[in-house]
C-alpha positions in Angstrom: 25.3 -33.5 -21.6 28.5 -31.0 -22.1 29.8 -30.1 -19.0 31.8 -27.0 -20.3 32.3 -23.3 -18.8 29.7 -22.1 -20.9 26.7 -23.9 -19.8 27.0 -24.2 -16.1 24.4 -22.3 -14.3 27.1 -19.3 -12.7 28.4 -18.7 -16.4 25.0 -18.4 -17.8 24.1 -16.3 -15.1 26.6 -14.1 -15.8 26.2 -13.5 -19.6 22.7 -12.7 -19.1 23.4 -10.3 -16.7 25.8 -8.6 -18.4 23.6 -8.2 -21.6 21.0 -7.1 -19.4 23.5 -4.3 -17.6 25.1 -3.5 -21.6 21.5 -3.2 -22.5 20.5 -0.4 -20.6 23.3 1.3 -20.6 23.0 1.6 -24.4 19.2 2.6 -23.6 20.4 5.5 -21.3 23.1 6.7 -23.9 20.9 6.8 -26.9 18.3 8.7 -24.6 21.3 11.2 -23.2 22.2 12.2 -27.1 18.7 12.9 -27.8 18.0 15.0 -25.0 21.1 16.7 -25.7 20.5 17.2 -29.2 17.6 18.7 -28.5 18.3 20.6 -25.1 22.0 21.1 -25.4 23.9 21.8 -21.7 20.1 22.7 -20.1 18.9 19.5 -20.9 22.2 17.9 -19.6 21.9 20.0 -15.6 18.1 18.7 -15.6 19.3 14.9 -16.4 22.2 15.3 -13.4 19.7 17.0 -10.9 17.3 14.1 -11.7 20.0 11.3 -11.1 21.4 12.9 -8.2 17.6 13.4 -6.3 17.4 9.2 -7.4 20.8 8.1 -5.7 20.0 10.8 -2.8 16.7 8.6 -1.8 18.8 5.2 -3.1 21.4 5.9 -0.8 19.1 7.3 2.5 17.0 3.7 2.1 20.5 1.7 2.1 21.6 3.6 5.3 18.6 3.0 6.9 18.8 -0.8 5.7 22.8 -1.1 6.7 22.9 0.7 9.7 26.8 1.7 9.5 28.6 2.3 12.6 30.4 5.0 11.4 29.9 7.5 8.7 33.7 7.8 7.5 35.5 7.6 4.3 36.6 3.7 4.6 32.7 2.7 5.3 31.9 5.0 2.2 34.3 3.4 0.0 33.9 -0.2 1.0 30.3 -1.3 2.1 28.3 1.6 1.0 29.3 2.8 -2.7 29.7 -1.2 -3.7 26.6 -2.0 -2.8 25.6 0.7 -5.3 27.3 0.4 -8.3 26.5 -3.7 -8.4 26.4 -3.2 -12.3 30.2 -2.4 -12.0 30.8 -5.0 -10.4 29.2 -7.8 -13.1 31.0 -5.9 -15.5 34.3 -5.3 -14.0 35.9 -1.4 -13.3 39.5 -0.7 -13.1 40.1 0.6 -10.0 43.7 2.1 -8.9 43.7 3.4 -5.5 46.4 6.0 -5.8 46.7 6.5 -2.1 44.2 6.1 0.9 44.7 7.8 4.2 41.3 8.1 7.0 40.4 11.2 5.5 41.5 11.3 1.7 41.5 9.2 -1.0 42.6 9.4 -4.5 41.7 6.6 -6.9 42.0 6.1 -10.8 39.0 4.7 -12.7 41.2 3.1 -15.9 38.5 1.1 -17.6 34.7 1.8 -17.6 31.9 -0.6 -18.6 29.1 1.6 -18.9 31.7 4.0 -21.1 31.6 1.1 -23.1 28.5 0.2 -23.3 27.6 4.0 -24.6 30.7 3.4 -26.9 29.0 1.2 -28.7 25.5 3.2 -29.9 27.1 7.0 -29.6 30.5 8.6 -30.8 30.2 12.1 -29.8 32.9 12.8 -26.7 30.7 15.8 -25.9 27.6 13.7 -25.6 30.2 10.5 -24.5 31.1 13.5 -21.9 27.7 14.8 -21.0 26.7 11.4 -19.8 29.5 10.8 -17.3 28.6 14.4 -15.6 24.6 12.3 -15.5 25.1 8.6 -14.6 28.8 8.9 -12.8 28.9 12.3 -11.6 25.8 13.1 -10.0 25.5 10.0 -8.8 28.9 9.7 -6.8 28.1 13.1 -5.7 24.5 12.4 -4.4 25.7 8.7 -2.9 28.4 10.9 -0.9 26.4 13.7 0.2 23.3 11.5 1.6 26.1 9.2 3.4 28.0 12.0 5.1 27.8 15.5 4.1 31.4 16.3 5.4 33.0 14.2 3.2 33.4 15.9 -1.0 33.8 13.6 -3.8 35.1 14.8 -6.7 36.5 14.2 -10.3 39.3 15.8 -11.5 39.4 18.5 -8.6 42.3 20.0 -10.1 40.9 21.1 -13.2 37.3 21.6 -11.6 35.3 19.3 -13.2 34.3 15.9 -15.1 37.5 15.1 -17.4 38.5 11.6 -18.0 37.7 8.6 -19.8 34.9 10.0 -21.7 36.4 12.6 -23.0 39.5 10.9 -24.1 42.0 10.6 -21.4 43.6 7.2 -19.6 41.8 7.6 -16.7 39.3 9.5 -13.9 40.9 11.0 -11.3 38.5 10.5 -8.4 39.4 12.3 -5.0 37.0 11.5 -1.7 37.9 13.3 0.9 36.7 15.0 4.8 35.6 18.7 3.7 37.8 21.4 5.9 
């Protein structure tokens, strides 16, 4: 019997996870282009309104499950929005946190699984583009607004809008932070 890396149980585990995770991502991008082919930027703003109402009800049930203490950025950022984005995890994000203070926080996504996952079945930057507004955007936004209303996520605030990764730069500029 080998007793290598490769076939212990945890290892196993882990590739079949992970094709499971590449999987659908590839699924959701190939889906994405269509609809956007088809429906252009319309098509697009239905997709994001439909993800967002999904993490909005995701999000409300986890609450209700966790039962935070407190309903700040650090909770947010630590025990609710990890528990979400589980896929990430498997896969492995790079994660920069810039800077972090109680009421602000400024991280730099560097590497993106599911960006890579899409990589792999669609090459348009546009449509490359159009999903991270879908499966990133409006889903941060939704997980935020259902955990605390007064707090804003946001990518790339100081261009107003979705620009990163995706669309050919080194990194998303991701800024959490209490609404004035």
């Amino acid at each position: 019997m080998e007793s290598s890396e490769e076939t212990k149980l945890p290892y196993m585990f882990q590739k079949y996870i992970t094709a499971a995770v590449v999987n659908s991502h590839q699924t959701i991008a190939v889906l994405v282009e269509a609809i956007y082919r088809k429906y252009g930027r319309e098509g697009v703003e239905v997709m994001k309104k439909a993800v967002y109402d999904l993490n909005m009800e995701k999000t409300k049930k986890l609450i209700e499950t966790v039962k935070p203490e407190k309903r700040d950025l650090r909770t947010l950022l630590t025990q609710i929005l990890p528990q979400l984005d589980l896929e990430f995890h498997v896969l492995g994000i790079g994660l920069d946190r810039i800077e972090f203070r109680e009421d602000y926080s400024h991280s730099h996504v560097t590497s993106c699984p599911a960006l890579d996952a899409w990589k792999t079945v669609v090459n348009d930057p546009e449509v490359l583009g159009a999903l991270c507004e879908i499966i990133s955007f409006a889903a941060d936004k939704a997980r935020t607004d259902a955990f605390n209303p007064k707090i804003q996520w946001t990518c790339h605030p100081e261009i107003g809008g979705q620009e990163g990764l995706a669309r050919g730069k080194p990194y998303c500029r991701m800024v959490c932070e209490h609404k004035k």
